[in-house]
PyMOL Python script that loads the backbone (N, CA, C, O; Angstrom):
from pymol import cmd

cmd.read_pdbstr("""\
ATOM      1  N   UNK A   1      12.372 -40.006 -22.090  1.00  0.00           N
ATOM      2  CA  UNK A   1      12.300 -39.357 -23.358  1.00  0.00           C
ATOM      3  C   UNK A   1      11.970 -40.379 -24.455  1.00  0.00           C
ATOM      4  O   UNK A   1      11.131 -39.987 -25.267  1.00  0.00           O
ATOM      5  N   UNK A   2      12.571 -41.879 -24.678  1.00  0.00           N
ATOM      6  CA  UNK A   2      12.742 -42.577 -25.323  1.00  0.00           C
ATOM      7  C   UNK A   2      11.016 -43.150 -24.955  1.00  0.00           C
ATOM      8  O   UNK A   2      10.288 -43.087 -25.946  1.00  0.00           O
ATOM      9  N   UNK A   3      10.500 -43.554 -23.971  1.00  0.00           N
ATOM     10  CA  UNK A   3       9.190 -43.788 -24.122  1.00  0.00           C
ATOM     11  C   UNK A   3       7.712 -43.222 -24.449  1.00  0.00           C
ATOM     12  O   UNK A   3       6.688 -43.707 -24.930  1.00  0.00           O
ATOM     13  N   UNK A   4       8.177 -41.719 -23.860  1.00  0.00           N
ATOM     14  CA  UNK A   4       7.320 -40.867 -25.047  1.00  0.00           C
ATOM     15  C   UNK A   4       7.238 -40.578 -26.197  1.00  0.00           C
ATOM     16  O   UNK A   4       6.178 -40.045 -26.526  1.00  0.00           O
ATOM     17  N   UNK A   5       8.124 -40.764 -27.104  1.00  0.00           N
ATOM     18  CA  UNK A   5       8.533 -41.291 -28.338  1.00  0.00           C
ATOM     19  C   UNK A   5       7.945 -42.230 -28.497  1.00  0.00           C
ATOM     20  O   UNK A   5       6.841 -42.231 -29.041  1.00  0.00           O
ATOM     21  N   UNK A   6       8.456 -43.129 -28.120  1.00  0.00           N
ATOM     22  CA  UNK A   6       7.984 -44.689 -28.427  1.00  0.00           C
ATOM     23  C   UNK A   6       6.316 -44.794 -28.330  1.00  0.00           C
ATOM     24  O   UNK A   6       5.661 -45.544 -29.054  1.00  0.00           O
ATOM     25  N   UNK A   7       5.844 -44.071 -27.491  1.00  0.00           N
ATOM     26  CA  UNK A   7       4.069 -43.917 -27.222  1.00  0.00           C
ATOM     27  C   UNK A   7       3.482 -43.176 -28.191  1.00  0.00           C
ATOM     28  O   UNK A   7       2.295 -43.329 -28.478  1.00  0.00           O
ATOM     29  N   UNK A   8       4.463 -42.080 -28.938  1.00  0.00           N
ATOM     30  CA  UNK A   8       3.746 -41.405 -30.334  1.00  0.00           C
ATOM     31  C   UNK A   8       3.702 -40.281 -29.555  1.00  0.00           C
ATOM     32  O   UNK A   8       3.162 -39.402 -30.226  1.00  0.00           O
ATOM     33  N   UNK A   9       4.087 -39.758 -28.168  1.00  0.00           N
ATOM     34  CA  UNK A   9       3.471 -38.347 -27.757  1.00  0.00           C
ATOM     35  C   UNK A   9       5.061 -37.502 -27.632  1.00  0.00           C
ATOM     36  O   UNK A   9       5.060 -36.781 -26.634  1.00  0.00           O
ATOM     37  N   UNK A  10       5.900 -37.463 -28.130  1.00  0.00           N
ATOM     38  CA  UNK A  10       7.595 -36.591 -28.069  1.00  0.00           C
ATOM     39  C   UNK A  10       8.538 -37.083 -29.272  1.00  0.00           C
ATOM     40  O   UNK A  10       8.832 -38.142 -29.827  1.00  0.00           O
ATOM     41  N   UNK A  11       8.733 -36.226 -29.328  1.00  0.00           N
ATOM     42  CA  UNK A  11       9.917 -35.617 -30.391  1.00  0.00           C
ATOM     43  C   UNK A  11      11.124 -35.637 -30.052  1.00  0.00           C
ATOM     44  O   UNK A  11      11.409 -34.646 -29.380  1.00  0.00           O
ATOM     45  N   UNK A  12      12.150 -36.485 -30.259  1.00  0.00           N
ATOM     46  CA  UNK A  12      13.714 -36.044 -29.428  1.00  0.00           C
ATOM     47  C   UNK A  12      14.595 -36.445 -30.609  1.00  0.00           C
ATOM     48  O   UNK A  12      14.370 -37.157 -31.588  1.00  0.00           O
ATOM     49  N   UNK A  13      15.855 -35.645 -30.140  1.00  0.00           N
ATOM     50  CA  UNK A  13      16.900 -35.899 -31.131  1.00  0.00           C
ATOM     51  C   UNK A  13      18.187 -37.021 -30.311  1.00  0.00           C
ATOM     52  O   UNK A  13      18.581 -36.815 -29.163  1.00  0.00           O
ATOM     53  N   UNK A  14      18.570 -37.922 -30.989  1.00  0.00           N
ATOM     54  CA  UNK A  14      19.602 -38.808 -30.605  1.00  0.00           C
ATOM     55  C   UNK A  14      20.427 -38.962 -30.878  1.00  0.00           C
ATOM     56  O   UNK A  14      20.698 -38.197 -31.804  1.00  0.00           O
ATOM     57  N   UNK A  15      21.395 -39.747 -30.577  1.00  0.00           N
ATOM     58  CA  UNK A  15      22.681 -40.047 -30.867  1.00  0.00           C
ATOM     59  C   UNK A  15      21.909 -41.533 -31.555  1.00  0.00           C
ATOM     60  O   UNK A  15      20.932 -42.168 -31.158  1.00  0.00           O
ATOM     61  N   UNK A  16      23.110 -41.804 -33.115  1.00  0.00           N
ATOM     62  CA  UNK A  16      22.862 -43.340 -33.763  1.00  0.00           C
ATOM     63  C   UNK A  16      22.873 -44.497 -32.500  1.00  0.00           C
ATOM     64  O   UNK A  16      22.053 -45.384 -32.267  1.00  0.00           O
ATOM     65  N   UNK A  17      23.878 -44.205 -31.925  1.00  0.00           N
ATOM     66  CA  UNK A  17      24.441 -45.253 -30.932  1.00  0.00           C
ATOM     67  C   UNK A  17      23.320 -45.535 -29.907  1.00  0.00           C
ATOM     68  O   UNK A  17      23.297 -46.685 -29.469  1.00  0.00           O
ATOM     69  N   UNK A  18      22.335 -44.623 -29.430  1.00  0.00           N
ATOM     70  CA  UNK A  18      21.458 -44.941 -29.025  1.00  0.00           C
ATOM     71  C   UNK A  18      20.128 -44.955 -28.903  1.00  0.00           C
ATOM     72  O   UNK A  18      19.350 -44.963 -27.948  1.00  0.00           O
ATOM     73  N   UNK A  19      20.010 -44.955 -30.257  1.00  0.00           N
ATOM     74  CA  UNK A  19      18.445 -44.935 -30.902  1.00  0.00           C
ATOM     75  C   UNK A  19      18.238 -46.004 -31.962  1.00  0.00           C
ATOM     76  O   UNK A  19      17.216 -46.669 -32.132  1.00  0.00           O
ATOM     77  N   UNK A  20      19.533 -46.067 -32.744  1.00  0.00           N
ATOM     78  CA  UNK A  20      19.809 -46.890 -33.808  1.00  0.00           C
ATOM     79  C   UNK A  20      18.966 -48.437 -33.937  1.00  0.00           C
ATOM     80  O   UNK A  20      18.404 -48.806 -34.969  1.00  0.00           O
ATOM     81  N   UNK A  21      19.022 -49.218 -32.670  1.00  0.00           N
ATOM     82  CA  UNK A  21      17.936 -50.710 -32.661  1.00  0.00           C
ATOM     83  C   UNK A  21      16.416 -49.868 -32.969  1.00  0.00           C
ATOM     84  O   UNK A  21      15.702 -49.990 -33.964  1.00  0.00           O
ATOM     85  N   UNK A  22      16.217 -49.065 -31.869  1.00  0.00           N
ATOM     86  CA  UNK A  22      15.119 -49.076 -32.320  1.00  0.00           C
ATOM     87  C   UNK A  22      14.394 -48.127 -33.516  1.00  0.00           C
ATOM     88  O   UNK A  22      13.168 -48.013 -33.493  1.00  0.00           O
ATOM     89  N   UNK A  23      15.131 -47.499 -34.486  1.00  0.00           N
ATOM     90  CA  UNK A  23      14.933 -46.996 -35.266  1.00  0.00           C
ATOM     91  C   UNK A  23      14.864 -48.413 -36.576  1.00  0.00           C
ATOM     92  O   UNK A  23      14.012 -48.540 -37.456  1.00  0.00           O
ATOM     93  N   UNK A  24      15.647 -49.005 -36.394  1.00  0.00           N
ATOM     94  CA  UNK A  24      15.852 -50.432 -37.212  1.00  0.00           C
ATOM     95  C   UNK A  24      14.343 -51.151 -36.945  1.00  0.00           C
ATOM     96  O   UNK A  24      13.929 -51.668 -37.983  1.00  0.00           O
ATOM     97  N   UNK A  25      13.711 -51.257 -36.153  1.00  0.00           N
ATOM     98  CA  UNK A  25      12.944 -52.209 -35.324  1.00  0.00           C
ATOM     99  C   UNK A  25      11.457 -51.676 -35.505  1.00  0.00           C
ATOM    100  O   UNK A  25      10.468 -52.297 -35.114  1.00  0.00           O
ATOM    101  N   UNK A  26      11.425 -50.326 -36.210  1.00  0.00           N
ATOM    102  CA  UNK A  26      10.350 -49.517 -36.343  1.00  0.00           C
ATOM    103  C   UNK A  26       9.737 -48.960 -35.570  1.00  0.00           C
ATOM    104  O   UNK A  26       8.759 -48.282 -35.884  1.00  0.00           O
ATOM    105  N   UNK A  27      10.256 -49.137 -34.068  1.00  0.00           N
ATOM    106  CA  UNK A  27       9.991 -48.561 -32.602  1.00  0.00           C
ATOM    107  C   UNK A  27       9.767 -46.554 -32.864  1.00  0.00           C
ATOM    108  O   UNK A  27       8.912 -45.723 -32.557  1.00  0.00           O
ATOM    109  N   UNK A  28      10.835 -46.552 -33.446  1.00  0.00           N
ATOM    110  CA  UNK A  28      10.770 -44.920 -33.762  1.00  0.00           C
ATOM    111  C   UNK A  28      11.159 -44.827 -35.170  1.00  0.00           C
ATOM    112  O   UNK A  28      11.600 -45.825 -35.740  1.00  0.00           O
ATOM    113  N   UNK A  29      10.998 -43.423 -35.929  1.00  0.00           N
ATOM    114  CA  UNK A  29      11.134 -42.968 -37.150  1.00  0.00           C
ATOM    115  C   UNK A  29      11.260 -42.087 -37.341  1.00  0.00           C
ATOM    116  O   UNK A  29      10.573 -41.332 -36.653  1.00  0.00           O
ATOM    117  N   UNK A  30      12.029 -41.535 -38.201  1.00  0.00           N
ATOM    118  CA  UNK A  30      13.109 -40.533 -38.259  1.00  0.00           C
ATOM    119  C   UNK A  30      12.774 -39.286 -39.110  1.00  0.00           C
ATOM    120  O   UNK A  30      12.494 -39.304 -40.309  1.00  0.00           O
ATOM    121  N   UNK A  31      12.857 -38.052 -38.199  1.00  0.00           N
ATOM    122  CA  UNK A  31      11.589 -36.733 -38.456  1.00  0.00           C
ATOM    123  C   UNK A  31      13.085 -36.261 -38.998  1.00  0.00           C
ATOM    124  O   UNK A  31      14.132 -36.738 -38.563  1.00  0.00           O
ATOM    125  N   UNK A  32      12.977 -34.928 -40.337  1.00  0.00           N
ATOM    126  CA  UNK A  32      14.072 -34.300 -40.690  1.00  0.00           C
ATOM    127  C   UNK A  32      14.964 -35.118 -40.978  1.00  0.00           C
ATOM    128  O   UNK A  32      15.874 -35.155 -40.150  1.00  0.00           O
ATOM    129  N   UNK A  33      15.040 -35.669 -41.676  1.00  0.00           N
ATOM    130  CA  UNK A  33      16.640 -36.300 -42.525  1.00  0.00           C
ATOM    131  C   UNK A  33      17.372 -35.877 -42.609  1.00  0.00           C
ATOM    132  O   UNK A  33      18.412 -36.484 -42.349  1.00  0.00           O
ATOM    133  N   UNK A  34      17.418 -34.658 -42.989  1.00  0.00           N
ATOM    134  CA  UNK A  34      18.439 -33.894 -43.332  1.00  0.00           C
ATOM    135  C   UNK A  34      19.349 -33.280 -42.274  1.00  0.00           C
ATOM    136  O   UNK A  34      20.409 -32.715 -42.543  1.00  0.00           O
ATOM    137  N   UNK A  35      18.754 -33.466 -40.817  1.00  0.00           N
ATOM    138  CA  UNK A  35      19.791 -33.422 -40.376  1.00  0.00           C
ATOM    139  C   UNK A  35      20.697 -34.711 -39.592  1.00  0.00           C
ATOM    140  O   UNK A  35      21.553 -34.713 -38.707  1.00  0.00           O
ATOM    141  N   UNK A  36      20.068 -35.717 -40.362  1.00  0.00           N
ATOM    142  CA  UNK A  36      21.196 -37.222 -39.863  1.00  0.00           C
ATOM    143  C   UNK A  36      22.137 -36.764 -39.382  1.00  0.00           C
ATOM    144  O   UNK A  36      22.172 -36.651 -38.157  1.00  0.00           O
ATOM    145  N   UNK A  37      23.066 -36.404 -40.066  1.00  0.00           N
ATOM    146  CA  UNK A  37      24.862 -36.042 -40.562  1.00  0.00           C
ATOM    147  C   UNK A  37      24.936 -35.128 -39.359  1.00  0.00           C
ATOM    148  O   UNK A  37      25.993 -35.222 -38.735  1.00  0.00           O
ATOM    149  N   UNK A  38      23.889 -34.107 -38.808  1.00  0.00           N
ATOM    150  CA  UNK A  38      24.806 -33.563 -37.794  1.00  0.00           C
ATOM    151  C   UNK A  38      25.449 -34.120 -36.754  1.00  0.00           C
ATOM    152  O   UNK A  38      25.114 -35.186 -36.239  1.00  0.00           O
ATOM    153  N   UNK A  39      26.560 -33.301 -36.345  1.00  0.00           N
ATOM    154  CA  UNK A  39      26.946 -33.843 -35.082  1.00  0.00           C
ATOM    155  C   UNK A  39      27.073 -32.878 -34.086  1.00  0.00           C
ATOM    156  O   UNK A  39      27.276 -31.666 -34.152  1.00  0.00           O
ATOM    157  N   UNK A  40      26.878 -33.818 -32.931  1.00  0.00           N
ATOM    158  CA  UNK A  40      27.316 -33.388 -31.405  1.00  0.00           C
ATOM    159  C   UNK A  40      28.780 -33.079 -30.801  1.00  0.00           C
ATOM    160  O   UNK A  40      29.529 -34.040 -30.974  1.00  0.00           O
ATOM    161  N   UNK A  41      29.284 -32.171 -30.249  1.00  0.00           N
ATOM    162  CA  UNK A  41      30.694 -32.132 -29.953  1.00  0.00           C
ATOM    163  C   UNK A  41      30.825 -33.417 -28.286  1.00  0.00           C
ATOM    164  O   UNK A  41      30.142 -33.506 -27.265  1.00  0.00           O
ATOM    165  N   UNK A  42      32.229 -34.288 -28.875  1.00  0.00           N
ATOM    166  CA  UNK A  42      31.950 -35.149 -27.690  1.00  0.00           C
ATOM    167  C   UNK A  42      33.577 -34.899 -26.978  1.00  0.00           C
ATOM    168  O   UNK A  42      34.405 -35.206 -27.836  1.00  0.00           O
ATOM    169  N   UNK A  43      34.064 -34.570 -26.049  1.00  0.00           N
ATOM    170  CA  UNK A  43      35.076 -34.515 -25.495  1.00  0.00           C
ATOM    171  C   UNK A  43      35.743 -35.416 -24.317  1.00  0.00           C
ATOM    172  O   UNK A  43      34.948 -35.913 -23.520  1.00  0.00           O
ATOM    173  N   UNK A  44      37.235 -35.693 -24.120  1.00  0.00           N
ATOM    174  CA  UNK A  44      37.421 -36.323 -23.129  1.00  0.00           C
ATOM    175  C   UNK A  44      38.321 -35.587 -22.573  1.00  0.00           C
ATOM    176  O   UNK A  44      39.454 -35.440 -23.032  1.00  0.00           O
ATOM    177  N   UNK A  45      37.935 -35.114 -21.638  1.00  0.00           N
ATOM    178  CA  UNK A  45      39.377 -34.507 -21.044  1.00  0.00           C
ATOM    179  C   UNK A  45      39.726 -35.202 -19.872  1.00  0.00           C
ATOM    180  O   UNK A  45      38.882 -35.696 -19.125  1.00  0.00           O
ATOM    181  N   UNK A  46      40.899 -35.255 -19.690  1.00  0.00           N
ATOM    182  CA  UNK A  46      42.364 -35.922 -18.830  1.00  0.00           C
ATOM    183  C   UNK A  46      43.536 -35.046 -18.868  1.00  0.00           C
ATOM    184  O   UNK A  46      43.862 -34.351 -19.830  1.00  0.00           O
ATOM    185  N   UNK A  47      44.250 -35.151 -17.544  1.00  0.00           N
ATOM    186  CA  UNK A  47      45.458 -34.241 -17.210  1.00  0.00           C
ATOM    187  C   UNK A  47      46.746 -34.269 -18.300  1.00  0.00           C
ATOM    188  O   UNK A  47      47.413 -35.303 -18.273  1.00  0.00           O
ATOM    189  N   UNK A  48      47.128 -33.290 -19.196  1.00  0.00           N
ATOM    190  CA  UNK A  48      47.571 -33.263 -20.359  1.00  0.00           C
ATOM    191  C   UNK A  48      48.873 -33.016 -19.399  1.00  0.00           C
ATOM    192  O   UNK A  48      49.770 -33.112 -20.236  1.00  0.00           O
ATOM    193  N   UNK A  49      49.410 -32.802 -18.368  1.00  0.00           N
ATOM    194  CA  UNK A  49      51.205 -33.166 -18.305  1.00  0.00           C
ATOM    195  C   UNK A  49      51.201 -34.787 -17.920  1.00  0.00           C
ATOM    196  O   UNK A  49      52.314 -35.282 -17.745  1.00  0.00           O
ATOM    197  N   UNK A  50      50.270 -35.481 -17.801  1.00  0.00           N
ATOM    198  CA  UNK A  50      50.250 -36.747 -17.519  1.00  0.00           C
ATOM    199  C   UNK A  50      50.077 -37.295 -18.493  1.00  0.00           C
ATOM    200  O   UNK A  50      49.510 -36.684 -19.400  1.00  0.00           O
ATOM    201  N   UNK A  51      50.638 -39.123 -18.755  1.00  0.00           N
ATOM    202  CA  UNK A  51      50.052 -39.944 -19.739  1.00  0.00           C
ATOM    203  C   UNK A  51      48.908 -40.342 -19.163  1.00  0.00           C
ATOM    204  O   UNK A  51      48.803 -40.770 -18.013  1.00  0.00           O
ATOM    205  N   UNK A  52      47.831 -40.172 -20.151  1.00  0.00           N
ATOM    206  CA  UNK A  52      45.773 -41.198 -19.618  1.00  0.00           C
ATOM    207  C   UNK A  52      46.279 -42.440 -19.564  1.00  0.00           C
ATOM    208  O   UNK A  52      47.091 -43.028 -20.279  1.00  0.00           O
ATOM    209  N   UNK A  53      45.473 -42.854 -18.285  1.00  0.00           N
ATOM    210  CA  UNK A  53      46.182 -44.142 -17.642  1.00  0.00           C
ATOM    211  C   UNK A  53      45.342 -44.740 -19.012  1.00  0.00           C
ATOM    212  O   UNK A  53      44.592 -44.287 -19.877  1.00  0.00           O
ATOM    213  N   UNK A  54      45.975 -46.087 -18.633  1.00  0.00           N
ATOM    214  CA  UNK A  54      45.419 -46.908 -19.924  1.00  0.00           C
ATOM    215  C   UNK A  54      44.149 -47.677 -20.175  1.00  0.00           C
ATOM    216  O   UNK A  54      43.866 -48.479 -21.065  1.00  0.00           O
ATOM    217  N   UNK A  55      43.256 -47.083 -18.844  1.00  0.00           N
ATOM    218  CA  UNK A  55      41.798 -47.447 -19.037  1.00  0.00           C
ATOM    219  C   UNK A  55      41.128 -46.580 -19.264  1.00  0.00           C
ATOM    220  O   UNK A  55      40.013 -46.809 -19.733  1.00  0.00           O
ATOM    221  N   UNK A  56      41.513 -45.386 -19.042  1.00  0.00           N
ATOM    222  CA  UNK A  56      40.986 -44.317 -19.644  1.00  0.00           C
ATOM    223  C   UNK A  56      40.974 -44.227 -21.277  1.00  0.00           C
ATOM    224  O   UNK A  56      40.019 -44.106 -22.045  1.00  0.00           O
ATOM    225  N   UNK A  57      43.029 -44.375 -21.653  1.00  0.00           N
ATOM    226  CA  UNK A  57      42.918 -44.772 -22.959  1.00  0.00           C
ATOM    227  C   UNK A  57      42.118 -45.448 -23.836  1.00  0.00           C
ATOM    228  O   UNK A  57      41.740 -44.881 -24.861  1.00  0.00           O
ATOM    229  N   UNK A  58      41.780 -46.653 -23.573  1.00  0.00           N
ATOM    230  CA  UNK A  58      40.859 -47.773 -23.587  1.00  0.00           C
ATOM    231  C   UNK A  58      39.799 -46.940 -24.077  1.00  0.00           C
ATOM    232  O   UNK A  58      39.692 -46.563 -25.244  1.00  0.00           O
ATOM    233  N   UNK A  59      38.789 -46.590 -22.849  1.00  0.00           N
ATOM    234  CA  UNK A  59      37.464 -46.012 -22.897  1.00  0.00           C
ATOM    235  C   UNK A  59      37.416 -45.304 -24.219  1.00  0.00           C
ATOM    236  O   UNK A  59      36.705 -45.650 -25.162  1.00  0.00           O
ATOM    237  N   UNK A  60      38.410 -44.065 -24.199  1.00  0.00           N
ATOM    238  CA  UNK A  60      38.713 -43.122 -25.293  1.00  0.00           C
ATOM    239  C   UNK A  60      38.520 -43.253 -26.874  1.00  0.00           C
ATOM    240  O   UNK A  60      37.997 -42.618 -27.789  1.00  0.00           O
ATOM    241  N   UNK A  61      39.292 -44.523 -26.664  1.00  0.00           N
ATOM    242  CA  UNK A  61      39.398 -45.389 -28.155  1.00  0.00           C
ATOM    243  C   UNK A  61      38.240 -46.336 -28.630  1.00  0.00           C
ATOM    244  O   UNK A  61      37.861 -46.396 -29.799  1.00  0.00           O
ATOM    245  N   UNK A  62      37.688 -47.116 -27.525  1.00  0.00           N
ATOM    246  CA  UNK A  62      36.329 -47.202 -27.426  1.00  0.00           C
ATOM    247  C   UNK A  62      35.013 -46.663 -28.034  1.00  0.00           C
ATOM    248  O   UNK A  62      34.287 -47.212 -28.862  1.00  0.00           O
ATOM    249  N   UNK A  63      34.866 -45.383 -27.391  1.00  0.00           N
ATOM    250  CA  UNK A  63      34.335 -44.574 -28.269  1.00  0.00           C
ATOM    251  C   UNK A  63      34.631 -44.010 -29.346  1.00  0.00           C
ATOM    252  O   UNK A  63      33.701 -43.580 -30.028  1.00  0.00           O
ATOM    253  N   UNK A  64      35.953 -43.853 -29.794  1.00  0.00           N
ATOM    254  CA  UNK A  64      36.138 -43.239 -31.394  1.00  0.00           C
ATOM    255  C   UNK A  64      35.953 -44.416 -31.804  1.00  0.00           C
ATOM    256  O   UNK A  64      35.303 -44.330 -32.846  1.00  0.00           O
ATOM    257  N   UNK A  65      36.204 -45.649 -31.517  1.00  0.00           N
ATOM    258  CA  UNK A  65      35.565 -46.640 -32.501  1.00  0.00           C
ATOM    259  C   UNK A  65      33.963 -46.679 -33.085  1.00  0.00           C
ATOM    260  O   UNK A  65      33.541 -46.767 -34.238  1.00  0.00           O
ATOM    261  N   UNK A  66      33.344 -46.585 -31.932  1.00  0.00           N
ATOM    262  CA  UNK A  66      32.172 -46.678 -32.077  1.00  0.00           C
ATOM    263  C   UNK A  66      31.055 -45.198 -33.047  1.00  0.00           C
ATOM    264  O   UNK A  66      29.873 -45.079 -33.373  1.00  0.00           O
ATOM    265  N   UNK A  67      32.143 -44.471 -33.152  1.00  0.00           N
ATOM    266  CA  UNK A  67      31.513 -43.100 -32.911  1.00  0.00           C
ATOM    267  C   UNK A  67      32.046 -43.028 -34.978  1.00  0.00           C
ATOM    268  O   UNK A  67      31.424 -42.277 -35.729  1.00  0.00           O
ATOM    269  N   UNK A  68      33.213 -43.924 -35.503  1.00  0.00           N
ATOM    270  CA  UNK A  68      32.992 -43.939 -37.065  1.00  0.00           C
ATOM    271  C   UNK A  68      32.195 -44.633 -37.854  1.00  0.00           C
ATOM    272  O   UNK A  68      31.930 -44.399 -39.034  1.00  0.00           O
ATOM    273  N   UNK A  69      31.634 -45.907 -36.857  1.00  0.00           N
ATOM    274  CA  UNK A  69      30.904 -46.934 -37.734  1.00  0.00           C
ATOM    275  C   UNK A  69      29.848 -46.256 -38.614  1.00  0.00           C
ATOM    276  O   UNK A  69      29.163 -46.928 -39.385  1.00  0.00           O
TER     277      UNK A  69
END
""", "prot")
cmd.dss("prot")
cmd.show_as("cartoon", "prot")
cmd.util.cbc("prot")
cmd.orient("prot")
C-alpha cells in the first residue's frame, strides 16, 4: 500500500505512527486535512478475572504512550 503511494499511483489512510517519517521526508503528502484528528478505535483485550501479566501490561502502556505524542 505504502509503495503505491510512494510511486504516485494510491491513496491510503494511516496511522501517524506509521506514515509519520515519511510524510516528514516528503515521501508522501497529506490529501484532506481535515481529517488528521480522526481516530481509529484501538483495543486490547486480556482475561478481566485475571491480572495482564506484566508484559502484556508493558505492551499496553507502550502503546498508550505512543498513541498521545
Amino acid at each position: 500500500m505504502l509503495a503505491a503511494c510512494e510511486a504516485g499511483v494510491g491513496v491510503a489512510q494511516g496511522f501517524e505512527l506509521g506514515v509519520g517519517e515519511l510524510l516528514r521526508s516528503g515521501a508522501l503528502v497529506q490529501l484532506l486535512p481535515g481529517w488528521a484528528e480522526e481516530r481509529f478505535p484501538l483495543y486490547a483485550y486480556h482475561l478481566s478475572r485475571h491480572m495482564a501479566p506484566a508484559k502484556v501490561r508493558a505492551f499496553v502502556d507502550f502503546v498508550i504512550s505512543l498513541l498521545r505524542t
